[in-house]
C-alpha positions in Angstrom: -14.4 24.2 9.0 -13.2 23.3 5.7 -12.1 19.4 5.0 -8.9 20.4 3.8 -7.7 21.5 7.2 -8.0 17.5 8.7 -5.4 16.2 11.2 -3.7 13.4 9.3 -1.7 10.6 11.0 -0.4 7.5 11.5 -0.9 5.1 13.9 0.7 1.3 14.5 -1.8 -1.6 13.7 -2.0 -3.8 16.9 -4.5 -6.7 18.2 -6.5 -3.7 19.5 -7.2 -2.1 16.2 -6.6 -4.9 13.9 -10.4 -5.3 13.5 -10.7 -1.5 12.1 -8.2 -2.8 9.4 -10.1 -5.9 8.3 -13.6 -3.6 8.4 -11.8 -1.1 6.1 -10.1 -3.2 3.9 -13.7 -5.0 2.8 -15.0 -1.5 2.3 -12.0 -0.1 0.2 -10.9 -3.1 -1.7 -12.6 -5.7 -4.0 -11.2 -8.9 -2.6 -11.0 -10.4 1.0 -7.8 -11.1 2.9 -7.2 -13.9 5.0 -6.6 -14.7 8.4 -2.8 -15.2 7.7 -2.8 -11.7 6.0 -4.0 -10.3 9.5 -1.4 -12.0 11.8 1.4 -11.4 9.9 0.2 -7.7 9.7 1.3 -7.3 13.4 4.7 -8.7 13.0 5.7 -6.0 10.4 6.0 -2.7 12.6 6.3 0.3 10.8 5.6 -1.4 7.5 2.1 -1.8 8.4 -0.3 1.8 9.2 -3.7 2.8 9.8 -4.3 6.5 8.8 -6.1 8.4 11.1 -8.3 11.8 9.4 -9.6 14.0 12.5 -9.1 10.7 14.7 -11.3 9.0 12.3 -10.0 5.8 10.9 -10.4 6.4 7.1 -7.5 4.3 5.8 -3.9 1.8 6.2 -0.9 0.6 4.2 0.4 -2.9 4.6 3.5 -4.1 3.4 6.2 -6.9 3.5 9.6 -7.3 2.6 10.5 -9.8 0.2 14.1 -11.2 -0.9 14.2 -13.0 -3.9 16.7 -13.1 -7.3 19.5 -11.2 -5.1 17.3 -8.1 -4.2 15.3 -7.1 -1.2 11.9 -5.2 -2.4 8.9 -3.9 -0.5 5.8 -5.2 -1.2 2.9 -2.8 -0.9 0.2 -5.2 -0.1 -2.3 -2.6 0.1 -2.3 0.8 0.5 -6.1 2.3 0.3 -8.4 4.9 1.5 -12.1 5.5 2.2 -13.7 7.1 -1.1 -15.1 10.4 0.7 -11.5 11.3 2.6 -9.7 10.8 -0.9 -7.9 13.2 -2.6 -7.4 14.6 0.8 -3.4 14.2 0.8 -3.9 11.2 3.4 -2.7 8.0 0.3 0.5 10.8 -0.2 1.1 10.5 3.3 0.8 7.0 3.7 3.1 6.0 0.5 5.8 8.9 1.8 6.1 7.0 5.3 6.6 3.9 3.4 9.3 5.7 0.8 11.0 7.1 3.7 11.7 3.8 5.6 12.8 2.3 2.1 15.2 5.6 1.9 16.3 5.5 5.9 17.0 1.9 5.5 18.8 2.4 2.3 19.1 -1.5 1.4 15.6 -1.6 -0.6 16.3 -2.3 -4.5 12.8 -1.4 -5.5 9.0 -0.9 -4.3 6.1 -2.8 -6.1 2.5 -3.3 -6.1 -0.1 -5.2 -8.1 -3.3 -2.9 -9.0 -6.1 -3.3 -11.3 -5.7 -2.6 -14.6 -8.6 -0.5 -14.8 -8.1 1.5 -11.5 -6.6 4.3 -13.6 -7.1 6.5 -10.5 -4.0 4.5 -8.7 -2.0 4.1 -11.3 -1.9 8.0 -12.0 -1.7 8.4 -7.9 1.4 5.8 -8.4 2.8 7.2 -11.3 3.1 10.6 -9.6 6.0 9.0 -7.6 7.9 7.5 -10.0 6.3 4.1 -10.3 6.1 2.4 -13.8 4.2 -0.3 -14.9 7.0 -3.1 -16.0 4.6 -6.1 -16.2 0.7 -7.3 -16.6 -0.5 -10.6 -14.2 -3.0 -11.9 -16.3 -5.8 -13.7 -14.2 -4.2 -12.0 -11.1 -7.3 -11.4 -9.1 -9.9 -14.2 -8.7 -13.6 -13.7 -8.4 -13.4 -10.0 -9.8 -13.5 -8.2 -12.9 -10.9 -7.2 -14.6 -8.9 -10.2 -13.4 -5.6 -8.7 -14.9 -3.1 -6.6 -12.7 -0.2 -4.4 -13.7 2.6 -4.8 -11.6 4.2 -1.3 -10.7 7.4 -0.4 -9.5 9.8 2.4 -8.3 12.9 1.8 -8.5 15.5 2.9 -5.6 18.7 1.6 -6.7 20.1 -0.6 -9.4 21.4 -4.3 -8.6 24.6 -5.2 -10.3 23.6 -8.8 -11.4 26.9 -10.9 -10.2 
């Protein structure tokens, strides 16, 4: 059987599987998420994902909605995926079930992440759906190198600034 022919799904993050997330998040990403991170993770529903590859556990999205300055964004808090299942279609699904709730819901201004300056493999994965880097967090990330993070967005509709 040939790897490209995987089952890919989605599957809702509750106090049963919450553990899987915290496990693959310190494998796929360079800093460590709090406790707060976790519990809030169970409030958000369909914002929040694990993606399942042949029933195997191999990545997850998290997001949150934030209101500020007259616009309601979604914040990708982080969206990631075991290094050997990348490249596998499984981050494409993940950011189109996210994109699709923004579109369904139709009241999102924009989508926006912070990533690594250096992680040129997200930012061309980004980029490929219409994300553009507007601004660089200097001294974004603590304890890792680069510290800097570009802030990427995609924008969904245009606020008329009253």
């Amino acid at each position: 059987m040939t790897r490209t022919s995987g089952r890919i799904e989605l599957g809702s993050i509750t106090q049963h599987n919450i553990k899987q997330l915290k496990k693959l998040n310190s494998v796929v990403f360079p800093v460590s998420y709090n406790d707060k991170f976790y519990k809030d993770i169970l409030d958000v529903g369909e914002l929040a994902k694990l993606a399942y590859y042949n029933d195997i556990v191999v990545g997850a999205v998290c997001c949150r909605v934030d209101k500020s300055d007259n616009s309601r964004r979604l914040y990708i808090m982080t969206l990631g995926c075991l290094a050997p299942y990348r490249r596998l279609g499984i981050g494409t699904k993940m950011l189109e079930h996210v994109l699709k709730i923004c579109e369904d819901d139709g009241k999102f201004d924009s989508v926006y992440l912070h990533v690594q300056v250096s992680n040129e493999g997200a930012i061309e994965f980004y980029r490929r759906f219409g994300f553009e880097p507007i601004e660089t967090k200097t001294q974004y990330y603590k304890r890792i190198e680069p510290a800097d993070a570009f802030v990427l967005q995609k924008t969904l509709r245009v606020v008329s600034k009253k």
